[in-house]
Structures are given as C-alpha cells and as structure tokens.
N, C-alpha and C positions, 0 to 999 in steps of 0.2 A: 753474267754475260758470257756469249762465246765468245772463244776462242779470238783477239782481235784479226790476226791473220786471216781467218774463215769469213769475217763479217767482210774485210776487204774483196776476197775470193767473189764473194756474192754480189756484192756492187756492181764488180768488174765483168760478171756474167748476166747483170739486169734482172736477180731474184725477186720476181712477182711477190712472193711473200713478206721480200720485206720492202717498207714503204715507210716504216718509222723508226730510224737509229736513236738512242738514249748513252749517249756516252756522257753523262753527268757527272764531274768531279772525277772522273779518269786521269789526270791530271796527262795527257798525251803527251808524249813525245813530240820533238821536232820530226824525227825518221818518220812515226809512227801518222802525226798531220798532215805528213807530204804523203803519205800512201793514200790518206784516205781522202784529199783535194786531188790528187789525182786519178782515181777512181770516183769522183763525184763529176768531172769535164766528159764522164762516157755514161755515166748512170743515168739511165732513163724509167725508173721506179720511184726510187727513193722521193718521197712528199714532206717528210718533218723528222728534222736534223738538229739535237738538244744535246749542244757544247757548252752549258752551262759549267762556273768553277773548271775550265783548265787553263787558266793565265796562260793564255796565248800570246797577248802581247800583240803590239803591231804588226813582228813579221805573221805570226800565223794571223791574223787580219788578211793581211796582202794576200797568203794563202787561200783564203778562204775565195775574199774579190776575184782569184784570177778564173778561181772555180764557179763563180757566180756571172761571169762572161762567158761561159760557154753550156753551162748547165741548164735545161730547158723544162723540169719539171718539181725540182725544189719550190713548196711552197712556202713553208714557217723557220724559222732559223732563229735557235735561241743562242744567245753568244754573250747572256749576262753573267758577270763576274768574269772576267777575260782578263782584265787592262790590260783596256785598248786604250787608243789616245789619242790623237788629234791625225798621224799621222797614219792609223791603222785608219780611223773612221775615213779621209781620204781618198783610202786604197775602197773602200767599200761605195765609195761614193761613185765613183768611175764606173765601177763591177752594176751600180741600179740606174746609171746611166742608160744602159746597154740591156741588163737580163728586163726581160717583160714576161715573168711567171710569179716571180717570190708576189707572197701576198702580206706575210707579219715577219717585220724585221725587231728581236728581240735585243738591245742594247743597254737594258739596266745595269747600277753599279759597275761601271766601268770611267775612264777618265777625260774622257769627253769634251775640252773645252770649244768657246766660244769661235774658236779656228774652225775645228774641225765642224762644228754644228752648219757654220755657216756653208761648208762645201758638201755637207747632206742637204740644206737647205734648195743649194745648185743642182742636187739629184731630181728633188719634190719636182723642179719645174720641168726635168724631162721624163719623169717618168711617171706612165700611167696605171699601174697595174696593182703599187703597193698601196693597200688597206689600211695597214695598223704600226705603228712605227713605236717603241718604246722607249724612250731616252731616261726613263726616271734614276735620278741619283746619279747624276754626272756631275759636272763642273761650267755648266750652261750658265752666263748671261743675258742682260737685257740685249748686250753686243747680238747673240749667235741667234737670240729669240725673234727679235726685231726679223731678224734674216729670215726663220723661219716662216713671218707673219707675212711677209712679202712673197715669199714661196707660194704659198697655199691662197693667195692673189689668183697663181697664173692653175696650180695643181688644186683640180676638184676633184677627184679621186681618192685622196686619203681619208679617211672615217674616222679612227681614231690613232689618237696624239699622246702619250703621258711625257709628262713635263715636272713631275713630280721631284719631291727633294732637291732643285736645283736653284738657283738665284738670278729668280725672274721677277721682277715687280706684277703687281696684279694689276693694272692696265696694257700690261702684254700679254699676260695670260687670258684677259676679257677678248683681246683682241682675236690672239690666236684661237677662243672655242667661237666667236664668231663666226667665225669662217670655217671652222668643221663641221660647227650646227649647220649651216648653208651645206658642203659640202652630204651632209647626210640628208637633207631634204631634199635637191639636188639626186643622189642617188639613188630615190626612192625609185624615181621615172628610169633613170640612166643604166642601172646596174645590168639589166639585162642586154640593154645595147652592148654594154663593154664587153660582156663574157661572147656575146654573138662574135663582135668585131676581132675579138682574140681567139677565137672555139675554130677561125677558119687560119690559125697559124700554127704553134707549135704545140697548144696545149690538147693531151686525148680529152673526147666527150666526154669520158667516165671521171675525170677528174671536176670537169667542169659541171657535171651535176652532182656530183658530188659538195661541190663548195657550195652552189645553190638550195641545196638542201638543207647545208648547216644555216646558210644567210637568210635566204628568204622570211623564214619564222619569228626571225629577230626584229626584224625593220619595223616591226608597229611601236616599239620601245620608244623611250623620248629620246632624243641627242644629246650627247655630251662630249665632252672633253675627254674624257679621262675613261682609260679603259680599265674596269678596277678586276683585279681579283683577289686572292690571298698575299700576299705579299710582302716580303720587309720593307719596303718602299709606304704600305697603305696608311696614311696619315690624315685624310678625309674619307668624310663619305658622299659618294656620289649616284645619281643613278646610271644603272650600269645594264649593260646591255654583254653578253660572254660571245668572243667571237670564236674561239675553239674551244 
C-alpha cells in the first residue's frame, strides 16, 4: 500500500482514480483515523472504504459517524472486526439517521449488544437508502431483534439482513426474513423510483448507474434473509443472491 500520508493527500484533493481504499488489518492509529475522517467530511470520490481488523473501538466509531453526517458519496463501509460496542453502534446510528448515500453497512464480529441493535433499529425507520446491513456474530438478542422486526414494519428499503451467530430465537428470525422477503418483492417495482427520487440530490449519475448495473441483474434471484458469502460467520446454507 502507499504511502498512508499520500492516500490522505489524495482524499483531500478528490482523486478521481481512487474510489476504493483497502486498509484491512492496518491496525490505524488514533492520529492516523482522525486524518483519514477527516478527509472523508470533504471527499467526494471515494465509494468503498474496507476498515476491516483495526480495533477501532467506539471512539473511532464516533469517528467514523461524524464522517458519515457529512459525507455524500460513501457507499459500502466494511468495519468488521473493530469492537465496537453498544456505544460506538449509537454513534453510527445518528451518522444513518442523516447520511442518504451509504448502501452496505458492514458490522460482523464486533460487540454489539441488544442496546445498541435497538438504536440501529431506530436508524432502519428513518432511513431510506441502506440496502444491506450485516450484524452477524455480535451479541444480538431476542431483546435488540424484536426491535429490529418492528423497524423493518415502517423501513421497506432494506434487502438484506444477516443475523447470523447471534442469540435470536427462530420465530424472530421467521419473523424478521418476513419482512425482507416483502421488502425485496416490494423493490422489485420501487428500486427505480428510489434511485430516480435520490439521482435529483446529492448522489452523481455515474454512480447511480453504476449501482443499477450491479442490481438490476440480480433481482430475478429468490429472497432471502441472509446475505451469504465466504465468511467465518457462514454456518448455513442459504439461497443467495451477491450484492457486490
């Protein structure tokens, strides 16, 4: 990887070329997280941002959120293996309140409990825009689950859910792909509305055909629950549908 200094430099000048950072198991600094949240509140390139393994922890959580309130073209954000925790998932919850770009918010193996699920829960209902949410291997109960079932009541926008590794009875889990199955028949019709209704705010064309390119092709696939791929999490098998 370059130089991390140089990767910031580039952020901070809007380099066209890049649009995909990989800082995987970097283990970052606190100096070095605040340089690059901070160069993420002016970047108007960068599309997929893979923080995977650097124990961030809650404060860089709140880092990240405060950078996810002002950031306008962030769309995938991988932050598993972080621990984060109840009070970091919070800080992010506020941050999806407000951003209407992100599309996959990655939160595998991290520390997750039924607090914090519940106040992502309170995100789902206002926000339209997130697609894919991955919680698998947290510290989820029937408590934060419940919450999320009620969520996805009022939010018909989210596609898929993992839920995976955590301690949820399976009449909340029947409950919960319920209502993603709806949700993904549902956006069979809708998907184009949404990108239309958002294509006239902050998000460019190029992006936005872009996603439809990836999406469109997919949508004849069946519904499910469970976004599967490779994974230390993958414990069943499910029919699966790959959203990047």
């Amino acid at each position: 990887m370059e130089d991390f200094d140089k990767i910031i430099e580039r952020l901070h000048r809007n380099d066209e070329d890049l649009k995909e950072l990989n800082l995987e198991s970097k283990r970052l600094k606190e100096s070095e997280l605040e340089k690059l949240t901070d160069a993420l509140k002016n970047n108007k390139t960068l599309q997929i941002l893979d923080l995977y393994d650097n124990n961030i922890g809650d404060p860089g959580a709140e880092k990240i959120a405060d950078a996810l309130k002002v950031n306008k073209t962030l769309l995938k954000l991988d932050l598993r293996w972080n621990n984060i925790g109840d009070s970091g998932a919070e800080k992010l919850t506020d941050a999806l309140k407000i951003n209407n770009t992100l599309l996959k918010l990655d939160l595998q193996w991290n520390d997750i409990g039924d607090s914090g699920t519940e106040k992502l829960a309170d995100a789902l209902k206002v926000n339209k825009t997130l697609l894919n949410l991955d919680l698998c291997a947290n510290h989820i109960g029937d408590s934060g689950a419940e919450k999320i079932a009620d969520a996805l009541k009022v939010n018909n926008t989210l596609l898929k859910l993992d839920l995976r590794g955590n301690y949820i009875g399976d009449l909340l889990i029947k409950k919960i792909n319920d209502q993603i199955v709806l949700n993904n028949k549902f956006n069979d019709n809708y998907i184009l509305l949404w990108f239309d209704e958002f294509s006239s705010k902050e998000i460019p064309n190029e992006i936005i055909f872009k996603i439809l390119a990836n999406l469109l092709p997919e949508y004849e696939d069946a519904d499910c629950l469970i976004y599967e791929k490779f994974n230390p999490c993958c414990t069943h098998s499910h029919k699966r549908r790959n959203f990047y």
